[in-house]
C-alpha positions in Angstrom: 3.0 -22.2 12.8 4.8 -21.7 9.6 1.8 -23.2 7.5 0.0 -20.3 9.2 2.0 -17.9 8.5 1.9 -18.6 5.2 -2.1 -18.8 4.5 -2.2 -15.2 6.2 0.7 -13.7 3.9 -0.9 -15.4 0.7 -4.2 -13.6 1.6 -2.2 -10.1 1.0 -0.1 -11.3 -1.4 -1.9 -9.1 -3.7 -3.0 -5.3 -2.6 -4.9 -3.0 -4.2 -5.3 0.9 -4.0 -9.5 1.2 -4.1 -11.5 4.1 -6.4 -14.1 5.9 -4.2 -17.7 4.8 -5.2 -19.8 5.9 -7.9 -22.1 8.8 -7.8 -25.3 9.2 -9.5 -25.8 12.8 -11.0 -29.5 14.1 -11.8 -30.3 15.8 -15.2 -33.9 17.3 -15.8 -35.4 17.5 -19.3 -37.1 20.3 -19.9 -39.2 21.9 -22.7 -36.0 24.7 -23.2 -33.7 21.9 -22.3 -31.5 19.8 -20.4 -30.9 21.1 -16.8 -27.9 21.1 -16.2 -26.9 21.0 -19.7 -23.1 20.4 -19.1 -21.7 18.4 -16.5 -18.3 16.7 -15.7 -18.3 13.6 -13.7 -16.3 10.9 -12.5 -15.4 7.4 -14.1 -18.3 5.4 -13.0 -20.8 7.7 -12.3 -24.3 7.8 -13.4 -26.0 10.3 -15.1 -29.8 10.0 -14.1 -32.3 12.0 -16.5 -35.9 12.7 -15.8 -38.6 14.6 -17.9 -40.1 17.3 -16.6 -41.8 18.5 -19.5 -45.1 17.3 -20.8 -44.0 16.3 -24.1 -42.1 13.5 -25.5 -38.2 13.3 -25.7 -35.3 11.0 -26.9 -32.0 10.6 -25.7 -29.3 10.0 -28.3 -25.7 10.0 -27.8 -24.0 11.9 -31.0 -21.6 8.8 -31.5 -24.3 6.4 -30.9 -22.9 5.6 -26.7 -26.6 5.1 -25.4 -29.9 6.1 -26.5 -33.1 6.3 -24.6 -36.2 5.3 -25.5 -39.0 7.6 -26.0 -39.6 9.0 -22.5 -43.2 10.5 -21.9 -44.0 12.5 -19.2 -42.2 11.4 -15.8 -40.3 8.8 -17.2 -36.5 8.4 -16.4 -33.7 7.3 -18.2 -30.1 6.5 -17.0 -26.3 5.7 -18.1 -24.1 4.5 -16.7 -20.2 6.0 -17.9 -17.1 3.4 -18.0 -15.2 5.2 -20.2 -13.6 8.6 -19.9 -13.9 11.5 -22.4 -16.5 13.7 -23.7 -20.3 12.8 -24.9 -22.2 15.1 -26.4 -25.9 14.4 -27.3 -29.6 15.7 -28.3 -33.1 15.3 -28.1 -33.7 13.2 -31.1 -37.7 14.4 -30.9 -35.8 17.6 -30.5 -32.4 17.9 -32.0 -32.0 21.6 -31.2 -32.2 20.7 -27.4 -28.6 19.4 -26.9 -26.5 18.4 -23.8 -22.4 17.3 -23.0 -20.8 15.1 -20.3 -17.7 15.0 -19.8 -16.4 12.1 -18.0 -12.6 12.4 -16.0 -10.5 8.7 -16.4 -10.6 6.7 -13.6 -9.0 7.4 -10.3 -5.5 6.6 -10.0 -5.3 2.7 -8.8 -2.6 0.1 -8.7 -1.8 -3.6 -7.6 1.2 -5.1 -6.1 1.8 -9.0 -6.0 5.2 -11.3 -5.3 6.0 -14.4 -7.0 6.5 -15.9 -3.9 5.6 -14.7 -0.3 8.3 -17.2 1.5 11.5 -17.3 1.0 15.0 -18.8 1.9 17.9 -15.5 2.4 19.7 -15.1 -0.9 16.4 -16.0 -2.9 15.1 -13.3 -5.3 11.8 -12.4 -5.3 10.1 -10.3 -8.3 7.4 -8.0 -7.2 4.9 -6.6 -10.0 1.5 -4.9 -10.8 -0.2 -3.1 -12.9 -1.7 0.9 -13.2 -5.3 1.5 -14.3 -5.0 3.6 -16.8 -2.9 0.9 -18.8 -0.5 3.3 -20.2 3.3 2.9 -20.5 5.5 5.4 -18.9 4.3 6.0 -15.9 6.3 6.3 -12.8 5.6 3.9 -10.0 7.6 4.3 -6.8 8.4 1.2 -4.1 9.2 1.3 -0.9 10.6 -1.4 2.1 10.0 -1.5 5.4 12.2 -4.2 6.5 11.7 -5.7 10.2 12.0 -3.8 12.8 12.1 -0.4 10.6 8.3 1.5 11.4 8.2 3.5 8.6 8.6 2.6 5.1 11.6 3.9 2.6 12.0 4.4 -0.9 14.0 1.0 -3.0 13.0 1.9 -6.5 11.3 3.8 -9.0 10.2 2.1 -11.8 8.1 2.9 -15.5 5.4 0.7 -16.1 5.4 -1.0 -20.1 2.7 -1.9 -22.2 -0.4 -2.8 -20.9 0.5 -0.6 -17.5 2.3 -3.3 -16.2 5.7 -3.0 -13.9 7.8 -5.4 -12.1 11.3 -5.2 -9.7 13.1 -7.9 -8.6 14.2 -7.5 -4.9 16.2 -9.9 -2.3 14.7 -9.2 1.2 17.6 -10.0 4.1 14.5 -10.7 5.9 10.7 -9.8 7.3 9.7 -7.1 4.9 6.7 -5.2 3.7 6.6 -3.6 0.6 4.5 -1.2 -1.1 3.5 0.8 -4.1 2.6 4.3 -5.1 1.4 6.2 -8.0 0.0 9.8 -8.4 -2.2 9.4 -5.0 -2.6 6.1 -5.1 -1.1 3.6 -2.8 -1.1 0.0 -2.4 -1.4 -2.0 0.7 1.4 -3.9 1.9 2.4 -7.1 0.3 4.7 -8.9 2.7 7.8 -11.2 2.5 9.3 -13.7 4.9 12.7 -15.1 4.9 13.8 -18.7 6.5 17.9 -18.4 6.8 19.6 -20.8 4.7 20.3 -24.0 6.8 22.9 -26.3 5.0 24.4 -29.8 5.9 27.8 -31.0 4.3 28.1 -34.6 3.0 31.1 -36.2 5.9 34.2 -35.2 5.1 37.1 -37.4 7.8 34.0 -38.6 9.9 32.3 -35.2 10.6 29.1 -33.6 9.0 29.0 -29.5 9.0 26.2 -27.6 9.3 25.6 -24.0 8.6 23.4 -20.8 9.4 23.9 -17.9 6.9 21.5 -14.9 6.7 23.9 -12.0 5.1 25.7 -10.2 8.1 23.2 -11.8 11.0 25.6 -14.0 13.0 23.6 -17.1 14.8 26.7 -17.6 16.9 25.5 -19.1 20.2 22.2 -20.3 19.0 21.1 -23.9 18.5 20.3 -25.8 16.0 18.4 -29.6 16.2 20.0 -33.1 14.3 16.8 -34.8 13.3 16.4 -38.4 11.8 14.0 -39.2 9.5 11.0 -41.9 10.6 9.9 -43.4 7.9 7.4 -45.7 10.1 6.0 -42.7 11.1 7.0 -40.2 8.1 8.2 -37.5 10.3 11.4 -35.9 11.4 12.8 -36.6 14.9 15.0 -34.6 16.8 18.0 -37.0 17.9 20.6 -34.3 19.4 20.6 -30.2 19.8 23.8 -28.6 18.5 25.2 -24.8 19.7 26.5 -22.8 16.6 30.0 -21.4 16.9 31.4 -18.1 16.6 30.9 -18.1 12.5 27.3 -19.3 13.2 28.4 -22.8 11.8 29.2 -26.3 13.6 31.0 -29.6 13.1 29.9 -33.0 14.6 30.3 -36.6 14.1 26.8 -39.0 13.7 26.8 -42.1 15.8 24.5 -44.8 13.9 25.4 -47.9 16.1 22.4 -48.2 18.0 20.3 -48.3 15.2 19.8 -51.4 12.6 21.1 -52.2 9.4 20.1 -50.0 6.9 20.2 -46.3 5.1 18.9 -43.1 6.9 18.2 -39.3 6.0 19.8 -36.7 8.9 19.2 -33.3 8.5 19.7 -29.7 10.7 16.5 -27.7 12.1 16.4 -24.4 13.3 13.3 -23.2 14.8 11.7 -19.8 14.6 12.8 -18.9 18.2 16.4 -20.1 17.6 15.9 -17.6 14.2 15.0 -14.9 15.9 13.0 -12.1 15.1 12.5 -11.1 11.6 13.3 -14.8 10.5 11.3 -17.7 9.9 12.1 -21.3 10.9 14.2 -23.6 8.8 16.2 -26.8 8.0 18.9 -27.9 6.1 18.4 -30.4 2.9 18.9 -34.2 3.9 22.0 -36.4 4.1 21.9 -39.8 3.8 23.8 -42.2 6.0 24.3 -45.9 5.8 24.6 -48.2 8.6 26.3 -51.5 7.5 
């Protein structure tokens, strides 16, 4: 379960805020001239010019962006704009026939990506992305929505640095999706899980301890599984189920005289229905044990 979990959060552990799709814009030529002769379009868009006239024109850009070649009667040309600003040009055949686009930047856009999309409580997790527009100083906002919360709130707001790029480091107490936004664009959500930390205490006067911490969440009550390592097999197997006390912890004693001579590995499980909602399933390090 949790290895499924985990292929689905790594396939959104990078969202994206999409642009709307290109247009392509018509331009006649004309023996008077270009039809329209100035037009403003978007980053991406392509401007689409056809002759209409009988004679022969060029298409030059002033600062050398695209030429046509000689279009006769009929014949189209077209650009295609990926960078904002202004372009002016003229009919080389005819340089008193002259034209202008004007090409807005991009629409606003943004990713969002974690370092990690699983994690154990207490873990600190940095999430980052970058704006389109690549400029530093821009104001990107993030907001939470931590399990069972419906509606997202604002954490942080953050400038992006060179290159457009941002980052904030957050510590999720558990299930939470987070997103980004800047201008009008926002992000989809990029979503954490959190196992509760699961420790095991070397013996101390014959006992082992084991505890469940997840901040303020108490685990009082709930139950947690001693599990013995096969190695014949090379898999963990649950030897004895153990109720958490009132401070969500537990000591107990490990009987090893049934079992042969030798050195084994005991560690604490908690599954994801003793977790509870919000949490994932989880387990303790290993302790060895030797049995002389």
């Amino acid at each position: 379960m949790r290895r499924l979990l985990l292929a689905l959060v790594a396939g959104m552990a990078l969202a994206v805020a999409g642009a709307a799709p290109a247009a392509t814009i018509a331009v006649r030529i004309t023996k008077s001239g270009f039809t329209p002769a100035n037009i403003t379009i978007n980053f991406g868009d392509t401007v689409a010019w056809h002759n209409s006239d009988t004679a022969d024109h060029q298409l030059v850009a002033d600062d050398g962006t695209f030429a046509s070649p000689i279009l006769k009667a009929g014949q189209n040309y077209s650009f295609n704009f990926k960078r904002a600003g202004t372009f002016r040009y003229h009919d080389a055949l005819k340089p008193t026939l002259r034209g202008r686009v004007t090409v807005r930047g991009p629409a606003p856009a943004l990713t969002l990506g974690a370092t990690q999309p699983i994690v154990t409580y207490g873990t600190a997790v940095t999430l980052s992305g970058v704006v389109n527009n690549q400029k530093a100083g821009e104001t990107v906002t993030l907001y939470a929505k931590p399990y069972p919360q419906t509606s997202a709130v604002q954490i942080a707001s953050v400038l992006t640095g060179t290159g457009g790029g941002y980052s904030y480091t957050v510590t999720p107490e558990l299930f939470t999706v987070y997103e980004a936004h800047w201008k009008n664009a926002v992000t989809g959500g990029v979503t954490l899980q959190v196992a509760p930390k699961v420790t095991l205490s070397a013996p101390h006067n014959g006992y082992f301890k084991t505890q469940v911490s997840a901040g303020a969440h108490s685990f009082a009550g709930r139950t947690v599984y001693l599990q013995r390592y096969n190695r014949a097999f090379s898999q963990w197997i649950t030897i004895r189920s153990l109720k958490l006390g009132p401070l969500s912890g537990r000591l107990f004693k490990v009987s090893v005289r049934s079992l042969p001579r030798g050195r084994y590995s005991f560690r604490t499980f908690l599954t994801v229905n003793q977790a509870g909602p919000g949490y994932l399933s989880a387990h303790s390090g290993s302790q060895p044990i030797t049995r002389r």
